[in-house]
C-alpha positions in Angstrom: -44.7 72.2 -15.6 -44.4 68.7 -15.6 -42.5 66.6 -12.7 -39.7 65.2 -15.2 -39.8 69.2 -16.7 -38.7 70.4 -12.4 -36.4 67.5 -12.4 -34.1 68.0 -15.2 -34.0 71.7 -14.2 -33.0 70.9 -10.8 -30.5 68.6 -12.0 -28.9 71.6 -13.9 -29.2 73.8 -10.8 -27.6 71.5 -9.0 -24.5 70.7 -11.3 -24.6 74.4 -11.6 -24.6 75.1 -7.9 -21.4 72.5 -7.3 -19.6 74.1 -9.8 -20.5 78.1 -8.7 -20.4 77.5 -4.6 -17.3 75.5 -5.3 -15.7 78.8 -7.1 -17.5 81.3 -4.4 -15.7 79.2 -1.6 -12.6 79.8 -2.8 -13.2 83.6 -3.8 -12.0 86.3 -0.6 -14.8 88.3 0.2 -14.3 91.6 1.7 -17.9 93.6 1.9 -21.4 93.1 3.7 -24.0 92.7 0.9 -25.3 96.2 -0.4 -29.0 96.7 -2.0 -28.1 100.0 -3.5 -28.7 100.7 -7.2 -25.1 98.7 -9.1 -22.1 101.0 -9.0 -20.7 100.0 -12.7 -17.2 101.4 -11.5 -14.7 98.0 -11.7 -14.6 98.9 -7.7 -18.3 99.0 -7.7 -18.4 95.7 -9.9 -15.7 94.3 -7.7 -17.7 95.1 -4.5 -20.8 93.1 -5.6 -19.1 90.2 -5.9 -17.6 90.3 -2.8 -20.4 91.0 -1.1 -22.6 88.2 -2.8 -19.5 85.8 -1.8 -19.3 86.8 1.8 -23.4 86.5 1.8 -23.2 83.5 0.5 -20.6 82.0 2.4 -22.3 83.6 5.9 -25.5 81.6 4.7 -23.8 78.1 4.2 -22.0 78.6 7.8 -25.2 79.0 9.0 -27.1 75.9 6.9 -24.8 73.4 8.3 -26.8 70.6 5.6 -26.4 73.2 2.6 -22.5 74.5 3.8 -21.7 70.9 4.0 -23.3 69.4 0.7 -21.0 72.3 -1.2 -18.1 71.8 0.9 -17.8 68.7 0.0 -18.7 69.0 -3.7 -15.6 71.3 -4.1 -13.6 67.9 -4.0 -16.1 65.7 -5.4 -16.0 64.4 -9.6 -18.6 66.8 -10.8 -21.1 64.2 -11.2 -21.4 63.1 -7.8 -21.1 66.8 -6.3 -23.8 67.5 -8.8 -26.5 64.4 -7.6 -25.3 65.2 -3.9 -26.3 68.8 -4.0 -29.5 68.1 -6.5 -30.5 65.4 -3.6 -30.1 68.2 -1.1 -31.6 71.2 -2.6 -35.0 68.8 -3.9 -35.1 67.7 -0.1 -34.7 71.7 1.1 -35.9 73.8 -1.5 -36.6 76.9 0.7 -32.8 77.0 0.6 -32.0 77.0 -3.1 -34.7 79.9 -3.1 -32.9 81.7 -0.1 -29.2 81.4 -1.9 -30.8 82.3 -5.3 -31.9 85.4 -3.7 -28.6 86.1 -2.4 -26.9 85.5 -5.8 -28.9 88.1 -7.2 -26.9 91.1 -6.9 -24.7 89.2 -9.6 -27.5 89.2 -12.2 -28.5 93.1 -11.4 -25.0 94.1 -12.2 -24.8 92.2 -15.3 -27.8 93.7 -16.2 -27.3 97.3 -14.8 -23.7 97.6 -16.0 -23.9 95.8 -19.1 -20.9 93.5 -17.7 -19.7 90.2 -16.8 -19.2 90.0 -13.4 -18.0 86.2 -12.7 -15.0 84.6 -14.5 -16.3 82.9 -17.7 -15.8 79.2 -15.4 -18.6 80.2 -13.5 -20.7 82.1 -15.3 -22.4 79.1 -16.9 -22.8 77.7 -13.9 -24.4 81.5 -12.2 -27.0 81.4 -15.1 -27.9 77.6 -14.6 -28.2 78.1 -11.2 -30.8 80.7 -11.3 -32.5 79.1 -13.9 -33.4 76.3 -11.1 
C-alpha cells in the first residue's frame, strides 16, 4: 500500500477514534472483558459493551499519552480532535493495534448475533476505526 494509501486511512481511524473514545468515555461500564463465544441475549449484547468500554477505558488510564489525546478530543471541534489523535496514534501505532484489539468483542457480536451493538452515532465511527 502506498504511504498516501496508510495516511488517508489513518486520518479516518483517527476522526473515527475521536468520535468512538469520546462516546466510550462517557458510556458506564459495569463488566471485566469476556472472551467467551457472544451471548446474543440483549443482557449478553449489553454485557459486551460494557466490557469493551471498561477495557477500554482501563487501557487509556494506563496510556497516559493515548487517555489524554482522547480526553481531550471529547471537547475538541472534530477536526482538531481528529489531527490530534491521527498525530498520536502515527507516532504510537502499537497502541491503535492494542485498542483495536480490545474493540473487537464489538465486531464479534455484530457478527455472531446478527445485531447492532453501538448506537448508530458511533457505529460509523467503530467501523472506521477498525478499518485503520
Amino acid at each position: 500500500m502506498s504511504s498516501s494509501g496508510k495516511s488517508a486511512r489513518r486520518r479516518i481511524a483517527a476522526t473515527a477514534a475521536a468520535c468512538f473514545f469520546g462516546g466510550l468515555a462517557a458510556a458506564t461500564a459495569v463488566a471485566p472483558a469476556a472472551s467467551a463465544a457472544p451471548d446474543c441475549s440483549p443482557a449478553g449484547v449489553n454485557g459486551t459493551l460494557d466490557s469493551v468500554t471498561l477495557a477500554a477505558q482501563q487501557y487509556l488510564a494506563t496510556h497516559p499519552g493515548a487517555g489524554g489525546v482522547v480526553s481531550a478530543a471529547v471537547t475538541q471541534p472534530r477536526d482538531v480532535a481528529a489531527a490530534n489523535i491521527r498525530n498520536y496514534f502515527t507516532a504510537n501505532p502499537g497502541e491503535y493495534y492494542e485498542l483495536r484489539g480490545i474493540l473487537a468483542p464489538i465486531g464479534d457480536t455484530q457478527r455472531a448475533c446478527n445485531t447492532t451493538v453501538l448506537p448508530p452515532y458511533l457505529a460509523g465511527a467503530y467501523q472506521e476505526f477498525v478499518a485503520g
